[in-house]
TIMIKOL-353907 format. One record per residue: residue number from 1; x negated, y negated, z negated of N, C-alpha, C in turn. Coordinates in nm, 4 decimals. Layout:
N
@nr:NUM, n_px:X, n_py:Y, n_pz:Z, ca_px:X, ca_py:Y, ca_pz:Z, c_px:X, c_py:Y, c_pz:Z
...
REM end
This chain:
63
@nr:1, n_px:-11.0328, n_py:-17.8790, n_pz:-9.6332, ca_px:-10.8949, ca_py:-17.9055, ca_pz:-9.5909, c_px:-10.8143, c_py:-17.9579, c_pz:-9.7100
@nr:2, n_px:-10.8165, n_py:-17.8822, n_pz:-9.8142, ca_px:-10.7076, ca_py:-17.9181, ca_pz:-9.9133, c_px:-10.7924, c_py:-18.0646, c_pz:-10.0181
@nr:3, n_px:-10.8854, n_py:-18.1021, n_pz:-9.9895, ca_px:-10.9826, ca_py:-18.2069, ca_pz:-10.0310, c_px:-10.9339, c_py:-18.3229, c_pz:-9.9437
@nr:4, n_px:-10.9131, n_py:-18.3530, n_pz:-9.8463, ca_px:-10.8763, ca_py:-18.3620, ca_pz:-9.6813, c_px:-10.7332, c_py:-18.4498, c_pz:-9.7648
@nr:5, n_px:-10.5900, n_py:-18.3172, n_pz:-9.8129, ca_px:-10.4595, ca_py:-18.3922, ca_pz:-9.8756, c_px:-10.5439, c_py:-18.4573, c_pz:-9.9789
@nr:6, n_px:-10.5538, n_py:-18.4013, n_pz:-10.0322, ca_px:-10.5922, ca_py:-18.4332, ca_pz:-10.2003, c_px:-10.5918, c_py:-18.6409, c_pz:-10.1622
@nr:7, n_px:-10.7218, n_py:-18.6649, n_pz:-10.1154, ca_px:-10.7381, ca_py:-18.7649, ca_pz:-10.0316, c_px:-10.6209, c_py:-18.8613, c_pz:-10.0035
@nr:8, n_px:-10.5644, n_py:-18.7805, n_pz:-9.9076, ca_px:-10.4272, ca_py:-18.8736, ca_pz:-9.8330, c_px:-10.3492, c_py:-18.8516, c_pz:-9.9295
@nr:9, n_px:-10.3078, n_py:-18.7817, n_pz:-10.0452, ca_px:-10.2167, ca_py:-18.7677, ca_pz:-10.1483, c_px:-10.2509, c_py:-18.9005, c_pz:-10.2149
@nr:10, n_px:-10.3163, n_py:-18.9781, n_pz:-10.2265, ca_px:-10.3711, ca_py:-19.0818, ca_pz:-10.2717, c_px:-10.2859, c_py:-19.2027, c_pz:-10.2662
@nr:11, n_px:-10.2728, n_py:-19.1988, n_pz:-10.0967, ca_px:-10.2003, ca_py:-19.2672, ca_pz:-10.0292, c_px:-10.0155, c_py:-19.2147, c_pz:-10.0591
@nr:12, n_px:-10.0113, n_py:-19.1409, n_pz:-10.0952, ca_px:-9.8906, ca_py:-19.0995, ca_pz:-10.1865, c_px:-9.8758, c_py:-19.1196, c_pz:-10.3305
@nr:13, n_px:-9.9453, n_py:-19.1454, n_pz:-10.3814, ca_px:-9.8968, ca_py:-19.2198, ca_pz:-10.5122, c_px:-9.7696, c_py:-19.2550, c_pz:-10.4745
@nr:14, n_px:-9.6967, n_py:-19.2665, n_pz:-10.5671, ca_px:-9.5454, ca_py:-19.3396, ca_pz:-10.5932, c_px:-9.5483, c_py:-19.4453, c_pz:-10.6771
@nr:15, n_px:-9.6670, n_py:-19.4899, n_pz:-10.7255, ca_px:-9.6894, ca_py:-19.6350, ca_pz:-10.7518, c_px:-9.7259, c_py:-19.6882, c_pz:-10.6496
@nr:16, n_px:-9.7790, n_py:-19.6150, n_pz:-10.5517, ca_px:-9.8515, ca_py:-19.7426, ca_pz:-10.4848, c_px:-9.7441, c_py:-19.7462, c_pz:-10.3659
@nr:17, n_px:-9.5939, n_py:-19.7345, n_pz:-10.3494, ca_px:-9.5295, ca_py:-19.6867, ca_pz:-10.2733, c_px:-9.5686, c_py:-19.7370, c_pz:-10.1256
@nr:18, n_px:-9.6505, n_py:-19.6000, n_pz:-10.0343, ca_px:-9.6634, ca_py:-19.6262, ca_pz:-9.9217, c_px:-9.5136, c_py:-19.6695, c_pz:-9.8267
@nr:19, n_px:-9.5704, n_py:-19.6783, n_pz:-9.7117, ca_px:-9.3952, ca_py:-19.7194, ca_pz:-9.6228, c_px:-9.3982, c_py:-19.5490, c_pz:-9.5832
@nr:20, n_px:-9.1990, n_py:-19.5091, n_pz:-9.5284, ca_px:-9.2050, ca_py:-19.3883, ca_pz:-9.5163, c_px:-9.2464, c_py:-19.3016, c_pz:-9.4114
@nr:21, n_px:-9.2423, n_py:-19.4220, n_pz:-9.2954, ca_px:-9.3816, ca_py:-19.3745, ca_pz:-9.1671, c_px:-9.5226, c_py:-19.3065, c_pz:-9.1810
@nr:22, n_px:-9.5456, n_py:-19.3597, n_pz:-9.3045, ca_px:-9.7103, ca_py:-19.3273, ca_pz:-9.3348, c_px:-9.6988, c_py:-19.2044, c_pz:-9.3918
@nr:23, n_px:-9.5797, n_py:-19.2150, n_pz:-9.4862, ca_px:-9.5794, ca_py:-19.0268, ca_pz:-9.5908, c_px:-9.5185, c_py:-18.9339, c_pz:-9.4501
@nr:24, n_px:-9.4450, n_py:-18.9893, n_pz:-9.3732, ca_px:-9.3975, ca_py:-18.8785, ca_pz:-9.2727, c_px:-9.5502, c_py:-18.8128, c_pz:-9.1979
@nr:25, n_px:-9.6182, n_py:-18.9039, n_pz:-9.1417, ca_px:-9.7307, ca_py:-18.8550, ca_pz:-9.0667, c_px:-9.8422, c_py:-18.8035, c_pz:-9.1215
@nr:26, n_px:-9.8379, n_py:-18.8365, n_pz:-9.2897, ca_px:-9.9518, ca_py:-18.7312, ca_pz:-9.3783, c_px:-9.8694, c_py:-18.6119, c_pz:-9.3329
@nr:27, n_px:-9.7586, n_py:-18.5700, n_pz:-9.4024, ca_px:-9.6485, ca_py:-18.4375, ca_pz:-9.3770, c_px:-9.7150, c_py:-18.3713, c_pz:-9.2983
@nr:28, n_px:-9.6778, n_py:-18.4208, n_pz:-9.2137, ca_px:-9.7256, ca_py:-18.3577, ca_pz:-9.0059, c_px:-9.8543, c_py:-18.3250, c_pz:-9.0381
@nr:29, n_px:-9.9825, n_py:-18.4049, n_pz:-9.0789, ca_px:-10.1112, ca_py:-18.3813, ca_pz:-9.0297, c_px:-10.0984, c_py:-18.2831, c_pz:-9.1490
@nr:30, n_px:-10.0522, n_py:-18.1971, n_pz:-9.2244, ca_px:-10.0506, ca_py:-18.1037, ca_pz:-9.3257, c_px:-9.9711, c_py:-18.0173, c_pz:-9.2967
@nr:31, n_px:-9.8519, n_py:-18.0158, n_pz:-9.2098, ca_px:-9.8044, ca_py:-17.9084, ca_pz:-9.1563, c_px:-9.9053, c_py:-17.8449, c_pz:-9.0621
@nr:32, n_px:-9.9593, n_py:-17.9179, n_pz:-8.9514, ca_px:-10.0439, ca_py:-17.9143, ca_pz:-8.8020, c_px:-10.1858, c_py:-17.8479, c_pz:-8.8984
@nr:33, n_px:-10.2152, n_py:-17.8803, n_pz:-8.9768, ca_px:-10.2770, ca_py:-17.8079, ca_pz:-9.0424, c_px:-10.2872, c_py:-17.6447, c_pz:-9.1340
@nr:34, n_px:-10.1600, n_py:-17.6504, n_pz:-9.1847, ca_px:-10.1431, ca_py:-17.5020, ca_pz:-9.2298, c_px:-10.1106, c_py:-17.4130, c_pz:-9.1481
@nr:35, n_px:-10.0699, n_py:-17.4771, n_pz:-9.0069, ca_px:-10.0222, ca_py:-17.4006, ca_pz:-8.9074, c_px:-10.1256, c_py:-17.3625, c_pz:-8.8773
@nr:36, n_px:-10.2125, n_py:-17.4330, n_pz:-8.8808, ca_px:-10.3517, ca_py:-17.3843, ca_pz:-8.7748, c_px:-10.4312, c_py:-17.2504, c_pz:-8.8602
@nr:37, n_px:-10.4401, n_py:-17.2853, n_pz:-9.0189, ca_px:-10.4715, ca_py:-17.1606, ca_pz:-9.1086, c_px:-10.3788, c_py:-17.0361, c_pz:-9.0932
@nr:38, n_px:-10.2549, n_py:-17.0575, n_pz:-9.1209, ca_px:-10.1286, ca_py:-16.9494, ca_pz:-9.1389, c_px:-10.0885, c_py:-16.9530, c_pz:-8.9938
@nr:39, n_px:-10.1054, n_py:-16.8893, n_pz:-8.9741, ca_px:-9.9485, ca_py:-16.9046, ca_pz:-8.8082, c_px:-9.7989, c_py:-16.8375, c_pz:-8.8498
@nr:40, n_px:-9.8182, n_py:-16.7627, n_pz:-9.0093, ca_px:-9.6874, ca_py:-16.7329, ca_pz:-9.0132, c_px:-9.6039, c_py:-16.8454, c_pz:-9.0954
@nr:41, n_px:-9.6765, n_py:-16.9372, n_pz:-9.0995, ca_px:-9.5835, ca_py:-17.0520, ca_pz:-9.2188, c_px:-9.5139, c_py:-17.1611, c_pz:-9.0711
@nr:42, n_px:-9.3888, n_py:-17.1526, n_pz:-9.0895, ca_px:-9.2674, ca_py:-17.1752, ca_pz:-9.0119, c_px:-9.2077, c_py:-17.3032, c_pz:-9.0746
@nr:43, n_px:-9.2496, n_py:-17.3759, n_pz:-9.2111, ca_px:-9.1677, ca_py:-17.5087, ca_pz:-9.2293, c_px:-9.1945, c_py:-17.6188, c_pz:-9.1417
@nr:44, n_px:-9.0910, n_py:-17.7068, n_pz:-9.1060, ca_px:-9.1517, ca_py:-17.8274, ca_pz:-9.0890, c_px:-9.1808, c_py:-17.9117, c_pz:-9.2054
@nr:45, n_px:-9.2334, n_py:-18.0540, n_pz:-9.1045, ca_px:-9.2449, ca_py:-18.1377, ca_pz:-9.2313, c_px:-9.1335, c_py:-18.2482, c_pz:-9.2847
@nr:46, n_px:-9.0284, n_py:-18.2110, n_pz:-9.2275, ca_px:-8.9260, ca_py:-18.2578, ca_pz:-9.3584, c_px:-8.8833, c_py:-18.1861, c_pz:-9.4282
@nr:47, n_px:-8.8777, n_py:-18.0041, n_pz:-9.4139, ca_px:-8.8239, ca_py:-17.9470, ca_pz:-9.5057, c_px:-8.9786, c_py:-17.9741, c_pz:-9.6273
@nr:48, n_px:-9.0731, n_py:-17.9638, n_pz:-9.6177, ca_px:-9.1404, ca_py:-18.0088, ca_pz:-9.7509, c_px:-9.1480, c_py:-18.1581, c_pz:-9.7300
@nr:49, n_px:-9.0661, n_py:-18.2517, n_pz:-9.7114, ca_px:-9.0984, ca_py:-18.3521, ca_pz:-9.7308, c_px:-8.9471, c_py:-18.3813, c_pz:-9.8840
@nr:50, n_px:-8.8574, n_py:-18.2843, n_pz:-9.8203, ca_px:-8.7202, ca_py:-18.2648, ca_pz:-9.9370, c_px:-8.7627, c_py:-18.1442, c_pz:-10.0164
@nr:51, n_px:-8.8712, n_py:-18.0764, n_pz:-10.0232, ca_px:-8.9125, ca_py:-17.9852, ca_pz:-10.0780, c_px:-8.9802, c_py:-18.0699, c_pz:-10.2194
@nr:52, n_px:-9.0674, n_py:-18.1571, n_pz:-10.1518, ca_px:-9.1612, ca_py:-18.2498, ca_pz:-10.2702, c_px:-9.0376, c_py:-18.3323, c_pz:-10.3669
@nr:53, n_px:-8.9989, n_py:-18.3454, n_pz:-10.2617, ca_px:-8.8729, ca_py:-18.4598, ca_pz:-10.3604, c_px:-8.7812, c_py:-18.4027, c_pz:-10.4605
@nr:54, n_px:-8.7566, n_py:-18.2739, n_pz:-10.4265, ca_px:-8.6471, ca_py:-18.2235, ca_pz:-10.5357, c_px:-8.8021, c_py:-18.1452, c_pz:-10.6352
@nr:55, n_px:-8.9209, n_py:-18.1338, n_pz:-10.6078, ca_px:-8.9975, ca_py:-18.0983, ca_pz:-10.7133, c_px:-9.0249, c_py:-18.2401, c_pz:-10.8171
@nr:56, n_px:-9.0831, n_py:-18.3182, n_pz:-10.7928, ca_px:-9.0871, ca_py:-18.4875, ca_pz:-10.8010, c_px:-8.9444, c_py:-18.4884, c_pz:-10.9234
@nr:57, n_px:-8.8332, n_py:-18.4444, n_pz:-10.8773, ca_px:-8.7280, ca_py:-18.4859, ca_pz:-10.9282, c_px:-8.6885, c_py:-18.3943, c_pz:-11.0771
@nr:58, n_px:-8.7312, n_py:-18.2683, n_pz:-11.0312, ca_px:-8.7148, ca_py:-18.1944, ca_pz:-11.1355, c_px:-8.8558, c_py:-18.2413, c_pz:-11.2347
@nr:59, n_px:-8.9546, n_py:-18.2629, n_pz:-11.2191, ca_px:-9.1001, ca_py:-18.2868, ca_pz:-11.3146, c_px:-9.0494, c_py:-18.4159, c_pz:-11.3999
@nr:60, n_px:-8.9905, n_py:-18.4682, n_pz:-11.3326, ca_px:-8.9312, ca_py:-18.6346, ca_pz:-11.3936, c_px:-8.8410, c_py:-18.5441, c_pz:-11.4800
@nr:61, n_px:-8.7419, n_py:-18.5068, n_pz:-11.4925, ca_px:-8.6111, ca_py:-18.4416, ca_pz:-11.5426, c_px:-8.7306, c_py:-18.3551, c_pz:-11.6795
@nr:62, n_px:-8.8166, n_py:-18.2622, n_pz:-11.6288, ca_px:-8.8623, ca_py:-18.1884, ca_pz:-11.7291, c_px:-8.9339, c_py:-18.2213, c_pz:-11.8315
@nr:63, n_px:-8.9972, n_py:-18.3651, n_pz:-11.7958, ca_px:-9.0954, ca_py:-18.4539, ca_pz:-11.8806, c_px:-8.9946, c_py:-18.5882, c_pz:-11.9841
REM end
């Protein structure tokens, strides 16, 4: 599974800037996924989609 993102994280590079249709529907197939492991994990996938971004933002800021 986490080999699976790793993978489609690929397709997330921020060099290779995918369009934001494509990062929305990795999200999903990684929410639809942890859901299926956890049933108690309750985010959707825009709250980690603004979750990644303010991490993204702070790593830039800390580096």
């Amino acid at each position: 599974l986490y080999q699976k993102w790793v993978k489609a994280m690929g397709v997330l590079n921020p060099s290779a800037t995918p369009s934001k249709e494509m990062r929305l529907d990795l999200y999903e197939m990684m929410v639809k996924d942890i859901k299926k492991v956890d049933k108690r994990f309750k985010k959707t996938a825009k709250e980690i989609i603004l979750e990644t971004k303010e991490l993204t933002a702070e790593s830039r800021q800390g580096g």
